[in-house]
N, C-alpha and C positions, 0 to 999 in steps of 0.2 A: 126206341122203346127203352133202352138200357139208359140216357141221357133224363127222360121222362122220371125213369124211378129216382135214379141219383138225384134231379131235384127234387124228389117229393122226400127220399132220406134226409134229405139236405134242413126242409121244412120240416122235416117231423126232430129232428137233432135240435135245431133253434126252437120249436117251442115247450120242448123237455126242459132244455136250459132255462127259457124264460121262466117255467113252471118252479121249476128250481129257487129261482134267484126270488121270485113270490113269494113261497114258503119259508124262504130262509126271510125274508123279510118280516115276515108275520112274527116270528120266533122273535127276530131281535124288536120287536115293536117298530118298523122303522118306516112302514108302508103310507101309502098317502090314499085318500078315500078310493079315490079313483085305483089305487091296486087293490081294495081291500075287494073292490065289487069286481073285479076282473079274475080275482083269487075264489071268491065266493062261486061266482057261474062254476067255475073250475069243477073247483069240489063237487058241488051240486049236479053235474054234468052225467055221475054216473057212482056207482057202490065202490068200484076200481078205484076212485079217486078219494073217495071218501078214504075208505081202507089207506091206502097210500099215504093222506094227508095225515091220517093218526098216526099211521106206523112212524112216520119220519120226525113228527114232534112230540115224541115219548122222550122225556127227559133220562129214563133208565137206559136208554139205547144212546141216548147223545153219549154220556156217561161211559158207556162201553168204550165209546169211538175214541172219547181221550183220552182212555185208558191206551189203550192199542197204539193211540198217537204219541204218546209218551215213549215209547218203547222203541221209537225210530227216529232217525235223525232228520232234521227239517228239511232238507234236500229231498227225502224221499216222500216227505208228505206233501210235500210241492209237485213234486213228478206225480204223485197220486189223484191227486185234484186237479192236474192239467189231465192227466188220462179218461179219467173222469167227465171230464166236460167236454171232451173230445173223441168222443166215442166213432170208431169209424164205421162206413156204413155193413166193411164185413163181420164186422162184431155183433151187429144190432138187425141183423137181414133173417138169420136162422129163426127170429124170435120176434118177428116184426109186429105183431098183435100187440105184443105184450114190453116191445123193448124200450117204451118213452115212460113206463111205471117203473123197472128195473133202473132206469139211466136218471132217473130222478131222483129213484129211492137211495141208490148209489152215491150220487152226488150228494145229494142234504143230511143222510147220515153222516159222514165226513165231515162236510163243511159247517152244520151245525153239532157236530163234536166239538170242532177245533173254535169255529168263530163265535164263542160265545159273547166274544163282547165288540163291539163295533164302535168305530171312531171316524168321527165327523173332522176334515182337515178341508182347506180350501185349498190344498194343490196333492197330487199323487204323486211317489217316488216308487221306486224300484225296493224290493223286499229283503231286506240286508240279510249280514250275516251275524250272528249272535258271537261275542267275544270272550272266551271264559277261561278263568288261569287259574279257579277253585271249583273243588267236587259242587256235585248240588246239592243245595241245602233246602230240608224238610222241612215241612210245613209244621206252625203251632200245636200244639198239646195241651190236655190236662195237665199243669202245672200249676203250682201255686204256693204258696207257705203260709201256715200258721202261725201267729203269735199268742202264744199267750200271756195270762194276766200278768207272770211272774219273769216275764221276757223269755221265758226258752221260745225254741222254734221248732216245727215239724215240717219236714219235707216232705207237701202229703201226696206227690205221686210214689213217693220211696216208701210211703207207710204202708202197712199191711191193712185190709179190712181188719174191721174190731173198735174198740173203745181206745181213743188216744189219749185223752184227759177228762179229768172231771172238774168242772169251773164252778164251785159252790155247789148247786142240785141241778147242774146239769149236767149230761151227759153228751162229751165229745166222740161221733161216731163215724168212721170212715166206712162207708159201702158202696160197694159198686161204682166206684172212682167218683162218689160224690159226699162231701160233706155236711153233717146234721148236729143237731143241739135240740136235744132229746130231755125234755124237764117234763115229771112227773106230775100232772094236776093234784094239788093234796101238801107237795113240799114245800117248806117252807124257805124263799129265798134267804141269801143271805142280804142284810139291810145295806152294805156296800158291793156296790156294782162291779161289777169282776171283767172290766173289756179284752176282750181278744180281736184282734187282726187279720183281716188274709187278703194276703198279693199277691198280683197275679205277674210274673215277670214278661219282657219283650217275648211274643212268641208263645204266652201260655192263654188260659183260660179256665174257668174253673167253676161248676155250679154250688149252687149252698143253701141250706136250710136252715134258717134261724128259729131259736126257742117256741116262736108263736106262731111256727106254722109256716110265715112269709116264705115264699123263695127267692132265689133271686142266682144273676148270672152275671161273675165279672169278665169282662174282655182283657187284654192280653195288655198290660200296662197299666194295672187298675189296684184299686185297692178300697176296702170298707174296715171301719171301725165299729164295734156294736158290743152290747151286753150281754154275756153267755145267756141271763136271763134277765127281760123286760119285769121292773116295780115300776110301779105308780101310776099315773095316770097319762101318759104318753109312754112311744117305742121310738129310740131318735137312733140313729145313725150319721154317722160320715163315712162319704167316700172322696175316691180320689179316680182319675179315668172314665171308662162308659161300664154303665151295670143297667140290667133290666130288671125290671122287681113282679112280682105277685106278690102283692100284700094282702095274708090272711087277713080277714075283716075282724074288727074289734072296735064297735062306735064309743066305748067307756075310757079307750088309747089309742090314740090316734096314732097315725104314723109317719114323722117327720126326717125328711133326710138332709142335712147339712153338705153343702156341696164345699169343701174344702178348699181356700182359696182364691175362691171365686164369689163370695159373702151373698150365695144364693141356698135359698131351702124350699122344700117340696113337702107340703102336707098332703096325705091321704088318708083316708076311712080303709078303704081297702081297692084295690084297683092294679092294672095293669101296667106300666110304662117304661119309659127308657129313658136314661140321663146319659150325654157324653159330654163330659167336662175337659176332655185332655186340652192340656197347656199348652199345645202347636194347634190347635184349632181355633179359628177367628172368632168363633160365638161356641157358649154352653148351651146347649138344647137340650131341652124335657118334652117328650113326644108321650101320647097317651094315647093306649092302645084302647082300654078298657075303663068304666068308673069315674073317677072325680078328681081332678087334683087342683090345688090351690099352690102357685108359683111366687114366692115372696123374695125380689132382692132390692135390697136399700129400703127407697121410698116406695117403690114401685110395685105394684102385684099383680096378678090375672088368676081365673079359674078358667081351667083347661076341659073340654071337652073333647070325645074322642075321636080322634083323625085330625087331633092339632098339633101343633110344636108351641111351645116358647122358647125366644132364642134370646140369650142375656149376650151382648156386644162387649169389649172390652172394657168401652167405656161407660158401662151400667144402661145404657137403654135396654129395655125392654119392649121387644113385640111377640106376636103374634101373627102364625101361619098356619092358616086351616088347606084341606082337603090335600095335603101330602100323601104319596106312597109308605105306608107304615110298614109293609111289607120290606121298603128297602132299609127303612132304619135297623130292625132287629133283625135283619137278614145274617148277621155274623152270629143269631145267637142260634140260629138255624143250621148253621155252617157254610154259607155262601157269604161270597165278595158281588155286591149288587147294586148297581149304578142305574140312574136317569140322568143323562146327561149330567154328569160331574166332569170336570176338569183334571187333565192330568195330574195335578200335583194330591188334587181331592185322596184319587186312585193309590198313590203314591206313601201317602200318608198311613191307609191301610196297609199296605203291601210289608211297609219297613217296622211295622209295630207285628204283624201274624207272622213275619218270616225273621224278625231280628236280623233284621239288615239295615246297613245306611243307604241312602237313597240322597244322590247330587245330578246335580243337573250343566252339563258342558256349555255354558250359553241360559239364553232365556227358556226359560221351561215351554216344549211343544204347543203352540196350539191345539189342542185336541181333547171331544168332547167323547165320553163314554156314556154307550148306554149295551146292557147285557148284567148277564151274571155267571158266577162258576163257581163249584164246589172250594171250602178253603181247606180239604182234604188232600190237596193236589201237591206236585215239590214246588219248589221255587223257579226247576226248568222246563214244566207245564204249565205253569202260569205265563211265562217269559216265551211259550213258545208260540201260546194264546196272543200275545202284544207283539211278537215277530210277525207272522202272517197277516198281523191290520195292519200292518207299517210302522211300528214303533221303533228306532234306534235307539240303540245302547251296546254297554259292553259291563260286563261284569268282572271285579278285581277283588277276589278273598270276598269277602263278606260286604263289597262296597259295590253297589247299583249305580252306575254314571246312565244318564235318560241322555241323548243325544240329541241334535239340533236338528 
């Protein structure tokens, strides 16, 4: 009798796990048809389950988990997760109704805490150890700087809300850590264009509102050029890095953006999109979220529709790629790091521009594909501790990220 129950505990422990390993699949999109409908009966099986299934992929609870995970050292959150999946039968006996909900809920909270991002490798290693000879370093900020017309500079996390300058009949306004250009309908501009600047340094990021309403959001390496206030008959811009726009509608001025650089421009009426032009990236892309845009470089043009890219190659080819995740492009303007299978080095590239870090590689850079996402609110040794636990190697030196072989 006593041999009978140990293996029905034994059965009921293996398919908590498997339920487990389901879920946490679903989460990271990683599942194949055949688990989804194996997943689905699950759920469907009973209210328990259902309830269960919500509670464990609530993003606000992952959230909690690696808060908590941050706070311990990776040795212990390893012991935690093998405890976890190893539940013995005296632990789960007192509570046997109800111990494969508990021993689930247990596990996928944790594990879709920590594993928010998953990595595809063709062989498995042993889970290192993290090498580190500097404190840990904080994630990006509201940082950025002002130029104006007459070269001075404001450093506008250091500024105080209020009026910082006045650029002909505009008004320079810092509020609530974001910036505005505040022009009076009725004033009369001045007939020379008055340009001001704002850059955003390694590690910062910074939103803005221009004279006509447009908004727009630079990422962390970036930079726009623009007119305190729009005359004539177009609104043009240049930037430099990835920015997102909303463009106030105005059919009488269109609104043309200058990709710096890279002898590409982006017209719109008014619309939604994303540009990331940075110089270590193998192609400029214009993804359109919303509205209309017209993509002009060299000889070459397209008019983009929404859930497209244009991607300008270095060496000026132009294409086009429809039915993208758009959610993962502007995913940094939301504040997550969000991948479909990108390549390590992709990963990497974000990583060293939000945390101001260098980032080298011991050897040929990993094969390894990421797919997942994670707050970019997190340090640098929650992030690091996320890429520990998928099997990532490396070791950290001062401010310098070595990716290991």
């Amino acid at each position: 009798m006593k041999d009978q129950q140990e293996n029905t505990d034994d059965l009921q422990v293996a398919y908590a796990e498997r339920i487990a390993i389901l879920i946490a699949g679903y989460i990271r999109q990683t599942l194949s048809s055949a688990e989804h409908d194996e997943l689905d009966d699950w759920v469907a099986a009973s209210d328990e389950n259902m309830l269960l299934f919500e509670d464990v992929t609530d993003e606000k609870k992952m959230q909690q988990e690696l808060d908590k995970i941050d706070k311990e050292d990776t040795a212990r959150v390893l012991k935690k997760i093998k405890e976890r999946l190893h539940f013995t039968r005296e632990q789960h006996r007192p509570f046997r109704k109800f111990w494969k909900y508990a021993a689930a809920a247990a596990l996928l909270i944790t594990v879709t805490g920590t594993f928010l991002f998953v990595y595809k490798k063709p062989d498995t290693h042993t889970i290192p150890a993290v090498a580190s000879t500097s404190p840990d370093v904080l994630p990006g900020g509201d940082k950025a700087i002002l130029t104006l017309a007459d070269g001075s500079s404001i450093v506008l996390e250091q500024a105080a809300d209020g009026t910082l300058a006045t650029q002909g009949s505009s008004h320079v306004i810092k509020r609530d850590g974001q910036l505005q250009y505040s022009h009076t309908t009725g004033d009369t501009p001045n007939t020379a264009l008055l340009y001001n600047t704002v850059t955003t340094p390694r590690g910062g990021s910074y939103p803005l509102t221009l004279s006509d309403g447009t908004r727009l959001w630079l990422n962390a390496a970036s930079s726009i050029r623009f007119p305190a206030v729009f005359t004539g008959h177009e609104r043009k811009v240049a930037i430099n890095g990835e920015v997102y726009f909303e463009v106030a509608k105005n059919a009488s001025m269109p609104f043309r953006v200058e990709v710096q650089d890279r002898g590409m421009t982006v017209e719109v009426l008014g619309t939604h999109f994303n540009i990331n032009a940075y110089t270590d990236e193998a192609k400029t892309s214009t993804t359109l979220l919303e509205g209309r845009v017209k993509v002009l470089a060299g000889a070459a043009e397209t008019i983009l529709k929404p859930g497209q890219q244009a991607r300008l190659s270095a060496t000026g080819s132009l294409d086009v790629v429809s039915d993208l995740n758009t959610e993962e492009v502007i995913a940094w303007k939301n504040g997550l790091f969000q991948f479909n299978n990108a390549d390590i080095t992709t990963l990497m590239r974000q990583v060293a521009r939000w945390y101001d870090i260098e980032v080298s590689y011991a050897g040929a850079a990993p094969s390894i594909l990421t797919t997942g996402k994670a707050p970019r609110n997190i340090s640098l040794a929650s992030l690091l501790k996320i890429l520990e636990l998928s099997g990532i190697r490396y070791k950290i030196e001062g401010k310098k990220l070595i990716v290991l072989p």
